[in-house]
SEZA-195236 format. One record per residue (C-alpha): residue number from 0; residue in one letter; x, y, z. Coordinates in nm, 4 decimals, padded with zeros to 6 digits. Layout:
BEGIN
<r k="NUM" r="A" c1="X" c2="Y" c3="Z"/>
...
END
This chain:
BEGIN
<r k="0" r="X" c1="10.4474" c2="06.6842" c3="10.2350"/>
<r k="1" r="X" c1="10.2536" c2="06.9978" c3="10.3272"/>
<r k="2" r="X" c1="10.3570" c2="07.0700" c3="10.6586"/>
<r k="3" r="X" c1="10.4657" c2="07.4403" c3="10.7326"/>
<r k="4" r="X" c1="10.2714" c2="07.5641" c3="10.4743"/>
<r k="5" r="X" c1="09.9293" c2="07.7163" c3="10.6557"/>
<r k="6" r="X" c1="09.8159" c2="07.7134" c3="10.3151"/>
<r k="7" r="X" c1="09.8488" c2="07.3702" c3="10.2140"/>
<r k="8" r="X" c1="09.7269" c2="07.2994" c3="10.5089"/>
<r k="9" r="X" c1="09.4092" c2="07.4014" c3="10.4772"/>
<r k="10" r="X" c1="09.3347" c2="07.1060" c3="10.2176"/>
<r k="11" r="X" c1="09.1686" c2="06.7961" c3="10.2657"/>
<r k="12" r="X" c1="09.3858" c2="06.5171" c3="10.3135"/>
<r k="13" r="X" c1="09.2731" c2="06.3713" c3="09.9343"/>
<r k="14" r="X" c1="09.3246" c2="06.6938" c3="09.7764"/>
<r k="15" r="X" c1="09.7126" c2="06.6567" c3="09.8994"/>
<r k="16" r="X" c1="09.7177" c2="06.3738" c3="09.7928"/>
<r k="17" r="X" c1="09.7156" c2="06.5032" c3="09.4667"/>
<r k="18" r="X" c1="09.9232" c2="06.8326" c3="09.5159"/>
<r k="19" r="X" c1="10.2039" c2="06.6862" c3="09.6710"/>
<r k="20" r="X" c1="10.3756" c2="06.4557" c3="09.4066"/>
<r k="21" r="X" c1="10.4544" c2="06.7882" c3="09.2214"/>
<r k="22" r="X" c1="10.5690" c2="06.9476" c3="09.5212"/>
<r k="23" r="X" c1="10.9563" c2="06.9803" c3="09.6571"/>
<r k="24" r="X" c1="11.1617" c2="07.1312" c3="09.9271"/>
<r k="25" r="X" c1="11.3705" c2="07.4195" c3="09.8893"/>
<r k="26" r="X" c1="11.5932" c2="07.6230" c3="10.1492"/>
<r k="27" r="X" c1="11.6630" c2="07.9955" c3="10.0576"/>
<r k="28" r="X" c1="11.8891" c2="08.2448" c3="10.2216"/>
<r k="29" r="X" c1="11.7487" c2="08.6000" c3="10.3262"/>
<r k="30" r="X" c1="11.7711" c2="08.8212" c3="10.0422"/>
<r k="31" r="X" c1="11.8202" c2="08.5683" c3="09.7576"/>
<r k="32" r="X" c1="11.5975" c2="08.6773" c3="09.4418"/>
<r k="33" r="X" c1="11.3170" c2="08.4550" c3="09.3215"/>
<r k="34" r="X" c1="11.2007" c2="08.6809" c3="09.0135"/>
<r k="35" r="X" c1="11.3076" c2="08.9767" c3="08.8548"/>
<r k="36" r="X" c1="11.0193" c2="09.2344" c3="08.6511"/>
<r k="37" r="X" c1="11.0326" c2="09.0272" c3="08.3438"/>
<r k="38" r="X" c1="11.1250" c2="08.7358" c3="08.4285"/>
<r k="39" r="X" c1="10.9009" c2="08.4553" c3="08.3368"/>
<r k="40" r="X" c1="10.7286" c2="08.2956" c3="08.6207"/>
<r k="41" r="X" c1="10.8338" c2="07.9348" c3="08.6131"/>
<r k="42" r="X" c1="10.7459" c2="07.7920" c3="08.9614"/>
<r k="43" r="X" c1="10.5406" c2="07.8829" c3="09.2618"/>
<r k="44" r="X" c1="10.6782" c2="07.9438" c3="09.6026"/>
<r k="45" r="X" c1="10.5090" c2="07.8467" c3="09.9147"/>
<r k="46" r="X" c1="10.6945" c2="07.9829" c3="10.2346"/>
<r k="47" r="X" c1="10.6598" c2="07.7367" c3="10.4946"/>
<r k="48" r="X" c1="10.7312" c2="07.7931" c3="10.9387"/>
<r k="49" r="X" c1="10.9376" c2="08.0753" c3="11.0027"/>
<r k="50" r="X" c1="11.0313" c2="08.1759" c3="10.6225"/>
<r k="51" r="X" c1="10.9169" c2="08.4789" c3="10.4653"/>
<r k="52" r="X" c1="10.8922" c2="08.6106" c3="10.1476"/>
<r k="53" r="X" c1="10.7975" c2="09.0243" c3="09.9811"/>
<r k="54" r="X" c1="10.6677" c2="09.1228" c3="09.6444"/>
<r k="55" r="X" c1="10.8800" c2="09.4483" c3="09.5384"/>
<r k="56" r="X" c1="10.7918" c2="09.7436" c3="09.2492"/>
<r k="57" r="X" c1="11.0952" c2="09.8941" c3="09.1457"/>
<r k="58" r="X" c1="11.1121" c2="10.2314" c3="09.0991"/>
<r k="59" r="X" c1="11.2664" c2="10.4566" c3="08.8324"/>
<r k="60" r="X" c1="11.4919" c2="10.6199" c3="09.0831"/>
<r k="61" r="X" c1="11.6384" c2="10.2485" c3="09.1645"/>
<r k="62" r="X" c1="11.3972" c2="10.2552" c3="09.4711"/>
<r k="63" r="X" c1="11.2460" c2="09.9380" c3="09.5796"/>
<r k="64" r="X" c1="10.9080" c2="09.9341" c3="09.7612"/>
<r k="65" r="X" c1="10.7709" c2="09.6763" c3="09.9722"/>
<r k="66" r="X" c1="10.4159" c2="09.6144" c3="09.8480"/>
<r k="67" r="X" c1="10.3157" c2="09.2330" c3="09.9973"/>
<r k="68" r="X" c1="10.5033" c2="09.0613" c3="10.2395"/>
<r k="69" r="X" c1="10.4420" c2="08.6697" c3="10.2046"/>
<r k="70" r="X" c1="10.4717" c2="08.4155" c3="10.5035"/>
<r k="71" r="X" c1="10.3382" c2="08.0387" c3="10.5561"/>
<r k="72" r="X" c1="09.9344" c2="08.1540" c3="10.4663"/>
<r k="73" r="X" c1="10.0516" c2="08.2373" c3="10.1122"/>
<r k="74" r="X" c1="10.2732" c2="08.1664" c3="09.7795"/>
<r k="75" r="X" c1="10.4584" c2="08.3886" c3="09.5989"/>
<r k="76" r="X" c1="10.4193" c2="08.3266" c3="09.1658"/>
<r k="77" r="X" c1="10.1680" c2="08.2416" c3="08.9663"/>
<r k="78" r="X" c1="09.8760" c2="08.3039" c3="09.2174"/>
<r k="79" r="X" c1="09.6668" c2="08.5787" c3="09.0239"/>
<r k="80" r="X" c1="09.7822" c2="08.4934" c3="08.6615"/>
<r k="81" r="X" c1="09.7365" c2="08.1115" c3="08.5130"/>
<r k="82" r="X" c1="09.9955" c2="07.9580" c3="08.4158"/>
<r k="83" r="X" c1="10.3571" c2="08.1227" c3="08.3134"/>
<r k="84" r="X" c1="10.4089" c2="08.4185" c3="08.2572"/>
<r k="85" r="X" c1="10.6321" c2="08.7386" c3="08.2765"/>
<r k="86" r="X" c1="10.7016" c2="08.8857" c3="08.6677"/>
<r k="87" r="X" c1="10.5707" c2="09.2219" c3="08.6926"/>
<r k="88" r="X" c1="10.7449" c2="09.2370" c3="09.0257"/>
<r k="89" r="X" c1="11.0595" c2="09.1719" c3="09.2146"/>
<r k="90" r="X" c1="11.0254" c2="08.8930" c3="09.4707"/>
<r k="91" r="X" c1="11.2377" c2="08.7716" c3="09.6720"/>
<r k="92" r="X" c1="11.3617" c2="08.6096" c3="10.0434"/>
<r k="93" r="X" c1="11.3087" c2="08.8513" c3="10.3248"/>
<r k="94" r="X" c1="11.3417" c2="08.5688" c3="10.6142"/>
<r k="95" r="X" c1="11.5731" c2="08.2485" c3="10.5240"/>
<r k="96" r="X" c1="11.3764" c2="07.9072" c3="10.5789"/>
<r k="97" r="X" c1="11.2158" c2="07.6658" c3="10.3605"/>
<r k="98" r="X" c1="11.0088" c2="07.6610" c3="10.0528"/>
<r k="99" r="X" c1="10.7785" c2="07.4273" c3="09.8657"/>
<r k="100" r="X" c1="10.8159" c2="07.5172" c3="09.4696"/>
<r k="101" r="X" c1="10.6400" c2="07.3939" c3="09.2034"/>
<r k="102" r="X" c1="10.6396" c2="07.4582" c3="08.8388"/>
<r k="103" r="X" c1="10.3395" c2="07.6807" c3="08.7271"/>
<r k="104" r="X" c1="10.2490" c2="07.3361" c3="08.4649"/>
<r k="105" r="X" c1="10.2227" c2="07.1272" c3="08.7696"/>
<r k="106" r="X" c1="10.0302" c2="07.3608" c3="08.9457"/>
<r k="107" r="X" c1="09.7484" c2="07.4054" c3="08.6709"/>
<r k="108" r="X" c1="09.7766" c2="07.0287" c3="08.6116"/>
<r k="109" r="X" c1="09.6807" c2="06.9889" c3="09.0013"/>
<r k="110" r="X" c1="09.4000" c2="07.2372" c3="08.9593"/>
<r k="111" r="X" c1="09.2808" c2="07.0623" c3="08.6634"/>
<r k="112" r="X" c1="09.3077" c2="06.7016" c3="08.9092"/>
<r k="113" r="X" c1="09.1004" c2="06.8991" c3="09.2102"/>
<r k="114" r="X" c1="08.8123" c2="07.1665" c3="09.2103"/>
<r k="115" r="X" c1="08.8875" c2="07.2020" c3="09.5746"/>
<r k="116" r="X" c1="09.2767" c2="07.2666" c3="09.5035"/>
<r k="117" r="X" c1="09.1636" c2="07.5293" c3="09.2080"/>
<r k="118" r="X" c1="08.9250" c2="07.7276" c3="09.4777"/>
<r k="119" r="X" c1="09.2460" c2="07.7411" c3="09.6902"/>
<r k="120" r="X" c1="09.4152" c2="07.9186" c3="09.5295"/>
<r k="121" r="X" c1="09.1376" c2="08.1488" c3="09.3790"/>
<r k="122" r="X" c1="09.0652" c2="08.2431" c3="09.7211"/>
<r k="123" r="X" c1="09.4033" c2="08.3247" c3="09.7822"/>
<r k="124" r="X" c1="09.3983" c2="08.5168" c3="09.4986"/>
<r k="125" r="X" c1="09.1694" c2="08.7189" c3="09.6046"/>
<r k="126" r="X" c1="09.3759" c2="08.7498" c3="09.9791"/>
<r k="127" r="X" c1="09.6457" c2="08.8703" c3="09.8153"/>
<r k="128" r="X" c1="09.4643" c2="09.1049" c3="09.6476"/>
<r k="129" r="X" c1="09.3195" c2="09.2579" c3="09.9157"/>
<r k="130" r="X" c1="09.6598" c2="09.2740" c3="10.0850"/>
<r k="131" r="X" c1="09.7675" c2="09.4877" c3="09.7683"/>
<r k="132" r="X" c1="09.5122" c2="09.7307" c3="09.8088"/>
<r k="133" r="X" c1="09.5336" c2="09.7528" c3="10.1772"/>
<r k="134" r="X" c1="09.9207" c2="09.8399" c3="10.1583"/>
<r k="135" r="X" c1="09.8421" c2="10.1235" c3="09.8583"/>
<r k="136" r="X" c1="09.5946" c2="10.2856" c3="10.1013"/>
<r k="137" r="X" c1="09.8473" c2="10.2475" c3="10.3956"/>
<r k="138" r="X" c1="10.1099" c2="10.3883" c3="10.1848"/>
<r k="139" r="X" c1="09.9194" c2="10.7005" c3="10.1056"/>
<r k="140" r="X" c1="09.7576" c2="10.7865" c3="10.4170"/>
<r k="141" r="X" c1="09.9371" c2="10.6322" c3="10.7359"/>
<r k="142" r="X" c1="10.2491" c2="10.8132" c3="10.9067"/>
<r k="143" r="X" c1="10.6139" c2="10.6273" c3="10.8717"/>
<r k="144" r="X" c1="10.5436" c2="10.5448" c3="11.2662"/>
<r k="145" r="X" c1="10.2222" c2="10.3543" c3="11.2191"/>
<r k="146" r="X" c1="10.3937" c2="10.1679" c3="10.8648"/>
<r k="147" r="X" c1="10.7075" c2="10.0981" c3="11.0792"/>
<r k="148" r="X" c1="10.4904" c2="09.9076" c3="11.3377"/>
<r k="149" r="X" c1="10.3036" c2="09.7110" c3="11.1255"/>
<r k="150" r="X" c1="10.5557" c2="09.5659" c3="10.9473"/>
<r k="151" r="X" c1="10.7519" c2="09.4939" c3="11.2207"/>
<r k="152" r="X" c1="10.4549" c2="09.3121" c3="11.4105"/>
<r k="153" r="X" c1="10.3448" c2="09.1661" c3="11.0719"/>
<r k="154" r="X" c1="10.7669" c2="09.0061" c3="11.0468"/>
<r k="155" r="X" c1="10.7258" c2="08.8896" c3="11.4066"/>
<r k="156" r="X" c1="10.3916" c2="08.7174" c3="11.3243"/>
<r k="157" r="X" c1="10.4980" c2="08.5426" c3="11.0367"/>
<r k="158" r="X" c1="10.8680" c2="08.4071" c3="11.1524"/>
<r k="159" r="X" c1="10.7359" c2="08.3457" c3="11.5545"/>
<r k="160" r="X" c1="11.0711" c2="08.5319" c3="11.5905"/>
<r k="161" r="X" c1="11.1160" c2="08.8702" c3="11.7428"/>
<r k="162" r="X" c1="11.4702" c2="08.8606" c3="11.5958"/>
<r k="163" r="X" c1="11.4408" c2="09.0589" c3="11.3126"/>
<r k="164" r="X" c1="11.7600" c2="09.0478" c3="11.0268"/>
<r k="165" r="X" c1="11.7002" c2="09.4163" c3="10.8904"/>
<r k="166" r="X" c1="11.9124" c2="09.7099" c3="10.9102"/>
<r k="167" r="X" c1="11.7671" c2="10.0622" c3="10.9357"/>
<r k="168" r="X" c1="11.8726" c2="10.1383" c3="10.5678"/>
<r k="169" r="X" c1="11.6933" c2="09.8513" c3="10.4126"/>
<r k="170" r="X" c1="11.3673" c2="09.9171" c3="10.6332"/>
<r k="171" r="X" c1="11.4173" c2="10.3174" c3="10.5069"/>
<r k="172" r="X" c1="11.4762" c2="10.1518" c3="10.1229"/>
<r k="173" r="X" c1="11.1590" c2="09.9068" c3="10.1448"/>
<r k="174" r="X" c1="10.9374" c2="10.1354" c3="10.2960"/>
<r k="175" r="X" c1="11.0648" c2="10.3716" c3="10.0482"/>
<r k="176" r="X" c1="11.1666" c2="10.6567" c3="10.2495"/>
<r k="177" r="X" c1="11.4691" c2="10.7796" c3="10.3715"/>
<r k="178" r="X" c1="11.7017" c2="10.6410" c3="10.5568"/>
<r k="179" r="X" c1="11.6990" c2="10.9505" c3="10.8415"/>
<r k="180" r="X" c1="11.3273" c2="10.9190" c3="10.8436"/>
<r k="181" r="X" c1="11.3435" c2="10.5556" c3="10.9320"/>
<r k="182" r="X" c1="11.6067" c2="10.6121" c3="11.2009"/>
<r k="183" r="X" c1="11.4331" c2="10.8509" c3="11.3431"/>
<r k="184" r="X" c1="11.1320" c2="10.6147" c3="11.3908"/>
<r k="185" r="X" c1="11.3800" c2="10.3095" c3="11.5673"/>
<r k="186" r="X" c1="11.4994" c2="10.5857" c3="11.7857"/>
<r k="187" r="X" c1="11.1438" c2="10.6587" c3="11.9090"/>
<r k="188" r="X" c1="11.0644" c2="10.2672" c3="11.9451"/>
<r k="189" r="X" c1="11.4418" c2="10.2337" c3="12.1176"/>
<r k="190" r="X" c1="11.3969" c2="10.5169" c3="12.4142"/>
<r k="191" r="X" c1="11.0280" c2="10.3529" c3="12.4350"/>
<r k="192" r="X" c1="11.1824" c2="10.0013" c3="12.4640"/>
<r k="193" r="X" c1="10.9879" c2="09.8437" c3="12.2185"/>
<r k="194" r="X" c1="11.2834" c2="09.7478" c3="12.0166"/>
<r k="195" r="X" c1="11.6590" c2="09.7528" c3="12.0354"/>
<r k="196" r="X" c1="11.9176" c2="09.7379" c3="11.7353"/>
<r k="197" r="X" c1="12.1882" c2="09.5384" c3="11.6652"/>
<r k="198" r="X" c1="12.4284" c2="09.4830" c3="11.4034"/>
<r k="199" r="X" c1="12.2493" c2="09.3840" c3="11.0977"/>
<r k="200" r="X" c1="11.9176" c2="09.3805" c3="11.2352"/>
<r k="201" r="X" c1="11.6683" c2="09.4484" c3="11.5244"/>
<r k="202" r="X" c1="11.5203" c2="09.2632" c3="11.8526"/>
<r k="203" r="X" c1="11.1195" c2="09.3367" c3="11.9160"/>
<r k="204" r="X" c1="11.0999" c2="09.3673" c3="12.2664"/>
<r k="205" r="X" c1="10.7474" c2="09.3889" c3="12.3366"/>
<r k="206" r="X" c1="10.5180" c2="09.2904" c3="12.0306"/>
<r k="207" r="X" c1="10.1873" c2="09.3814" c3="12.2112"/>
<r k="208" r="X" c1="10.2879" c2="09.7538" c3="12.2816"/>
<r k="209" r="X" c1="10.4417" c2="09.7796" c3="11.9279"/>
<r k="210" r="X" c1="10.1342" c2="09.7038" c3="11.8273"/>
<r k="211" r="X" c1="09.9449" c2="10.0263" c3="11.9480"/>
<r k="212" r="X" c1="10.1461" c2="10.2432" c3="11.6983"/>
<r k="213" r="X" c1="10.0782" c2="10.0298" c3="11.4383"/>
<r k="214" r="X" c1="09.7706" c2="10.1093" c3="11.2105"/>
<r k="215" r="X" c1="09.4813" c2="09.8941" c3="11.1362"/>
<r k="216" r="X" c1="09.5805" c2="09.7363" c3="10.7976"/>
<r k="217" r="X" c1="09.7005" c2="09.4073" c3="10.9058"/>
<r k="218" r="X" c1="09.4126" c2="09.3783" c3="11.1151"/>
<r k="219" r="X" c1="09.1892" c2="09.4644" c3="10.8151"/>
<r k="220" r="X" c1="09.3808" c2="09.1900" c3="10.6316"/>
<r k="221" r="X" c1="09.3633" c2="08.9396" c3="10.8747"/>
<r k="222" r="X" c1="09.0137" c2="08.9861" c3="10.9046"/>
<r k="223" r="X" c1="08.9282" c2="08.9181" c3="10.5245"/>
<r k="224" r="X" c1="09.1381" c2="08.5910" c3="10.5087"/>
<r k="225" r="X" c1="08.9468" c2="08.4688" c3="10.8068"/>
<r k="226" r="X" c1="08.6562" c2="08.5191" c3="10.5464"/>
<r k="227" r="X" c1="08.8195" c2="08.3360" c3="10.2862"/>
<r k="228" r="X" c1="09.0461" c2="08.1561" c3="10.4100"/>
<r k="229" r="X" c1="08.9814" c2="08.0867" c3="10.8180"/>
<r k="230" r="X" c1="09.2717" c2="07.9624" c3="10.9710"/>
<r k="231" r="X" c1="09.5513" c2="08.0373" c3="10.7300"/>
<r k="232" r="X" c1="09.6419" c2="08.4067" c3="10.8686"/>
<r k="233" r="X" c1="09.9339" c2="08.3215" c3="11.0882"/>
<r k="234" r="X" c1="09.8950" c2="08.4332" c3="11.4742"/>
END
């Protein structure tokens, strides 16, 4: 039952043998909201194929701020903490497709069933990690420009889909910038004809240029989950 999931994938056939009777199929629209800050983490989410899912902090000011964006290598819930347990933050769609869920009890049942299941996800773990620190040092030093581009490839990478459904103002609001600064950016890519805009979203036009005025983070990311994880980083 694992397929789409680059994650599940990566276990031996026995191993999903004994994941997959707790697993099941959901289908989520862009923007629907898997966990609030608070909320207590029930289920796991594994993105599978083209669907993608972001970890957001919220902000005093109401701002929302991209921190991890989640596609078919990855889960979203109850990856670094055991069991259930409160949301520290938002999660939520970001590209509509399917999902395999499964309740946090199942999951540490099927760890409990399979070392090999249990390293999984503690390698993960630690993937996701490392994504978390990469984007705090990206968010601190790297101009809007080279952020811009990276997320942009890194949406394109995950889906396989250089259709992209985000508007200027919620690229400004998840990068947490303004919404001028942001528009100033897709004007830049636009006369360079590496993207153009549409109503509600954004075509990339040519992926492999975008990607020179990206910065290196991905990259640096990729790099450790071929350590830990070879094979599960999407291409």
């Amino acid at each position: 039952m694992s397929e789409g999931s680059n994650l599940l994938a990566a276990l031996r056939e026995e191993d999903r043998a004994v994941l997959d009777p707790y697993l099941e199929t959901c289908e989520f629209q862009a923007g629907q909201i898997l966990y609030e800050p608070g909320d207590t983490v029930d289920y796991c989410h594994l993105p599978c194929g083209h669907a993608v899912g972001s970890f957001f902090v919220m902000l005093e000011s109401g701002v929302s701020v991209e921190t991890v964006m989640v596609g078919r290598e990855g889960a979203l819930g109850g990856i670094v903490s055991q069991g259930r347990m409160p949301a520290y933050a938002r999660s939520c769609v970001m590209h509509e497709g399917q999902f395999y869920r499964i309740s946090a009890v199942d999951l540490e049942e099927a760890k409990s069933q399979s070392i090999n299941i249990r390293h999984l996800f503690a390698r993960y773990a630690d993937c996701l990690m490392a994504q978390v620190f990469q984007s705090v040092a990206c968010n601190a030093i790297h101009t809007i420009e080279q952020r811009a581009a990276k997320w942009l490839c890194a949406a394109v990478e995950r889906t396989g889909d250089s259709d992209i459904a985000m508007t200027q103002e919620q690229l400004a609001s998840m990068m947490g910038i303004g919404r001028s600064y942001a528009s100033r950016v897709i004007q830049r890519f636009k006369h360079d004809g590496l993207v153009k805009t549409r109503r509600g979203g954004l075509d990339v036009l040519d992926h492999d240029r975008l990607l020179l005025h990206a910065c290196s983070c991905n990259e640096l990311v990729r790099g450790h989950f071929e350590t830990v994880l070879r094979g599960v980083y999407p291409d």
